[in-house]
N, C-alpha and C positions, 0 to 999 in steps of 0.2 A: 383429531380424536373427539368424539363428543361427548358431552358431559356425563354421560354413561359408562365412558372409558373403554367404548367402543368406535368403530367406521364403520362404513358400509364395504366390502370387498370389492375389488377393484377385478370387473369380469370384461375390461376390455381386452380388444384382439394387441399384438407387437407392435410398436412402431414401423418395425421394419417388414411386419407379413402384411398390415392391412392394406387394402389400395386405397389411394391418399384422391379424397375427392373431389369431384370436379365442380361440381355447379351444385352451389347452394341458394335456396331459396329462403329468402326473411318475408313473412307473412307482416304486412302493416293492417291497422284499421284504422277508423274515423276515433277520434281522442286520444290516438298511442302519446306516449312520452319520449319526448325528443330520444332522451337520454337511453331509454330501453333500445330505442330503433336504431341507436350508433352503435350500442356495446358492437356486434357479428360487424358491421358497417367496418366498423373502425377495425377488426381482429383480423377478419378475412376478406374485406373487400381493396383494400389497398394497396399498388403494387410494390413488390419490398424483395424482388426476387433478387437486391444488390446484396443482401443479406442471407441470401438462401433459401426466403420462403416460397414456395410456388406461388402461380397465379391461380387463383380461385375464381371463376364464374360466379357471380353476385349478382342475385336477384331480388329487387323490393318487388313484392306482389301483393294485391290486395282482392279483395271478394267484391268490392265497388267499384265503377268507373268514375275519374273524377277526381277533383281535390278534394284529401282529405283535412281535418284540423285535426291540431295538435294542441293536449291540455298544455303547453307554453302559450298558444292566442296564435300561432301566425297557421300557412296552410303546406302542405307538400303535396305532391304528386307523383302517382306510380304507372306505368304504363304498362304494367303487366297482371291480368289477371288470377284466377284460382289454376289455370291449365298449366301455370310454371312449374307447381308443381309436380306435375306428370312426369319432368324429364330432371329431377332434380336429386344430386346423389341424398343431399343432405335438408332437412327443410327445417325451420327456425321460428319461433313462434317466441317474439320475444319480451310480452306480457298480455293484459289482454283488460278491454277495457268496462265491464261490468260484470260483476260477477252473479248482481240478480238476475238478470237474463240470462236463458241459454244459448250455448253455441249454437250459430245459424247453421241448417244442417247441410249447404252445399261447403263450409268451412269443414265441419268433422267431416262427411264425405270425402274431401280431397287429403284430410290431414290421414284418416285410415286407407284410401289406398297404397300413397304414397310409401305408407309403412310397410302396408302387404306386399307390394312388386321391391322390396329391399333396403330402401330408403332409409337413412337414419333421421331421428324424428328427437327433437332438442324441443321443451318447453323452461325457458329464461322468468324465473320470477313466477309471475301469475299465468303465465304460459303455461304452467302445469297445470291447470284447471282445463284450458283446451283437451289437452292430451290426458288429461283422467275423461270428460266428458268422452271424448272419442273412444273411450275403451281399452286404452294400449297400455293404463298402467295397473289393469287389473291384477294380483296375485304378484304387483313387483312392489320395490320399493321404490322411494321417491322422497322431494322434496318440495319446497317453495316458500314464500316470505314467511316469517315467523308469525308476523300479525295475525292473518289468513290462515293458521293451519287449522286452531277448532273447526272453523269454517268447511274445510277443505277434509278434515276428518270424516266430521257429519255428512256430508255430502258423498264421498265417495268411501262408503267403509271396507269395502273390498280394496283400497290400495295400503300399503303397507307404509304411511307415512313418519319420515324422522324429519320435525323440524328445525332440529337442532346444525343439524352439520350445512356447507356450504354447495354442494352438488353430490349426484349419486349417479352417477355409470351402471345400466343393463344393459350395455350390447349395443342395440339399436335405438334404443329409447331412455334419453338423456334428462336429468332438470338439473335445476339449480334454485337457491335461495335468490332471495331478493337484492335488486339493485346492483352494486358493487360485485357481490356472487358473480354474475351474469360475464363481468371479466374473465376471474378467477375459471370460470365455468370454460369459458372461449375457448384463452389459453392452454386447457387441459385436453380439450380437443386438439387442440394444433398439435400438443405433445403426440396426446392418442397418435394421429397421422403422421405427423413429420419429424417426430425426435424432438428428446429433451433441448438441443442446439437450439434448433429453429426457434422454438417457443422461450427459449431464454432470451433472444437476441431481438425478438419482437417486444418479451414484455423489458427488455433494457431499452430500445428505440421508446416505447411509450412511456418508462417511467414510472413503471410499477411493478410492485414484487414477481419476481418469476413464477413461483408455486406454493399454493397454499394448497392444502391436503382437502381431500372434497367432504373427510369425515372431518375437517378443523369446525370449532362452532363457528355460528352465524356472527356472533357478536360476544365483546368480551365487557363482563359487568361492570369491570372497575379498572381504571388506568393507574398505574403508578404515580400521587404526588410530587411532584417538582420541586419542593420544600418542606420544610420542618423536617418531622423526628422520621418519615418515612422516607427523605432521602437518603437515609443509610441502605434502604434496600434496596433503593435504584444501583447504588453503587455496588452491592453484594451483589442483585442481579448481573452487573456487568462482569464480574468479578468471576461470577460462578460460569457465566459463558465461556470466559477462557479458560475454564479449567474441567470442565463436561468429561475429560480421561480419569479424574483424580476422583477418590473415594470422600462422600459426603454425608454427613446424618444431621436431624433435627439439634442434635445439641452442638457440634462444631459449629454450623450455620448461625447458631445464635450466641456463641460464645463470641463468634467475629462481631457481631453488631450490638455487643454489649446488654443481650435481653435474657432475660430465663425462656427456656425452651415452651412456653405456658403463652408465655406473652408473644415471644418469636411467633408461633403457631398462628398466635389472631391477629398478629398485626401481618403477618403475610399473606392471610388469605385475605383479611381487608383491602390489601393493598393490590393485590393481583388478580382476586377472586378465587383462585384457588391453591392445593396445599403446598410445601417446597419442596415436597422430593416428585411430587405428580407436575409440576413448570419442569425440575430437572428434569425428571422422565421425558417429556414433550419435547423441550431442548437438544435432549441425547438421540433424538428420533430422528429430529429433523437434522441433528448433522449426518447420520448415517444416512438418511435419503438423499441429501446432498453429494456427499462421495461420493454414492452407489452412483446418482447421474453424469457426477463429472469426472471421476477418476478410476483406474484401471486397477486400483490396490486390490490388493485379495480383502474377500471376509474377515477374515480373519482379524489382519490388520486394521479394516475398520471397527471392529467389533470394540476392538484396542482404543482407537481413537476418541472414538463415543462414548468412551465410559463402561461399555456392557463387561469387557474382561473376555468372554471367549464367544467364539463364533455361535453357539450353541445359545448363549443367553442373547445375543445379538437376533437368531432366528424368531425364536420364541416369543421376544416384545414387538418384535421387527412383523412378524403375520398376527399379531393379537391386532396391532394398531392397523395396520394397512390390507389385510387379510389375504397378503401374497409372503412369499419368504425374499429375501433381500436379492437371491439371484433371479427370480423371474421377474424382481422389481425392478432392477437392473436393465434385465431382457428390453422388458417395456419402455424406458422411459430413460436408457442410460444416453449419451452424447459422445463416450468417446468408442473407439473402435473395437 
């Protein structure tokens, strides 16, 4: 959810209607960042089909012939030109390296046909500056680093930018926030294509959270203290995780940690950045998206589980946050049969 108390709607195709694709293209340049160039490298280039995920076709391509450098100092090499992407389901553009220069125009060129003949077309980070230059995120919304968005506003005011959340889904034309996002972003795609399964069993192989929500923010203001007087709320936090079914208000919360409901209020949002029934909210969300992917219970019963009480209020927060209703969220993104 973003700090608005909103997401962006999630208008992708089922996992199980879309065709899961074959050859994706990662566009490199001269100064890329190791790190940007492995995120797809590392998500979809690796073989992992012991675990159920298809083989993906992976292509580094770049607009130069030659070694490029890399702002780390050392050099790489790509043996495939701009024509990869002619035959490529998906093409990846996974930051990009000056933003006072404009995109070279046989770069846009290949990135708008690609999109025209069907392509789906991913800009990772600063990668959305390509694909706004190109044209394709006119009249959508979108994303990219936090730092860059005045930038990225001024620049392109015909796209609908939210720099707050961590990726945003139109279909064919994808971004994401900065750095880390650019995982977060992968994985959401493998989900898109191959089922909540697959994409949990990659992001447990790698070691990192399975799904973060593409409306979650970018970044969170203030971390929990370790010690003193706000380790009481660490503990309540943990406290109130295992009990996300049970009814909770501003003054029980702080009768448990010995505060007036005055003081509770700012020393929690100090502590967490924001309020405690809007973290429980968030909390009660994300177990119900959890269920919904891994298990077969009815609504109802999760609705029970989460804390909502009946299916009906379960719906209602359930499409305000993620802007689908819990069964087509399910449709998309569930894991068991």
């Amino acid at each position: 959810m973003t700090k608005a108390g909103r997401s962006p709607r999630l208008r992708c195709a089922s996992a199980r209607s879309e065709p899961v694709p074959r050859r994706i293209a990662v566009l490199a340049f001269d100064g890329i960042s190791p790190f940007h160039l492995s995120v797809p490298c590392l998500i979809f280039g690796e073989d992992r089909r012991d675990i159920g995920m298809p083989r993906f076709e992976l292509i580094v391509c770049s607009e130069t012939s030659g070694p490029l450098r890399t702002s780390a100092g050392f050099m790489l090499e790509t043996r495939h030109g701009l024509q990869a992407l002619r035959r490529a389901d998906v093409v990846i553009v996974p930051s990009w390296r000056d933003l006072d220069k404009p995109v070279p125009e046989p770069v846009r060129n290949a990135v708008q046909a690609a999109h025209r003949r069907g392509a789906t077309v991913v800009g990772l980070c600063l990668g959305a500056f390509v694909l706004a230059e190109s044209g394709l995120l006119d009249g959508r919304s979108a994303t990219t680093h936090w730092h860059w968005a005045e930038i990225f506003s001024d620049r392109f005011p015909k796209v609908r930018l939210d720099p707050t959340v961590l990726y945003i889904d139109e279909g064919r034309v994808v971004t994401s926030a900065g750095t880390v996002a650019a995982i977060d972003c992968c994985l959401y795609l493998l989900r898109r294509w191959c089922g909540a399964e697959t994409a949990n069993r990659v992001a447990k192989r790698l070691v990192v959270s399975p799904h973060r929500r593409g409306g979650q923010a970018q970044f969170i203001e203030q971390v929990i203290p370790l010690s003193g007087r706000d380790a009481r709320l660490q503990d309540l936090l943990a406290w109130m995780g295992e009990r996300l079914h049970e009814r909770h208000s501003v003054d029980s919360l702080a009768r448990r940690v010995a505060m007036s409901p005055r003081n509770f209020t700012r020393q929690f949002r100090k502590a967490t950045g924001t309020a405690a029934l809007r973290w429980l909210q968030h909390q009660r969300l994300a177990l119900a998206a959890r269920l919904l992917e891994t298990t077969d219970r009815p609504v109802e019963t999760i609705a029970i589980l989460s804390g909502f009480g009946s299916a009906l209020s379960l719906r209602q927060h359930f499409s305000a946050a993620f802007g689908v209703p819990p069964t087509i969220y399910r449709r998309q993104f569930g894991g068991t049969p």
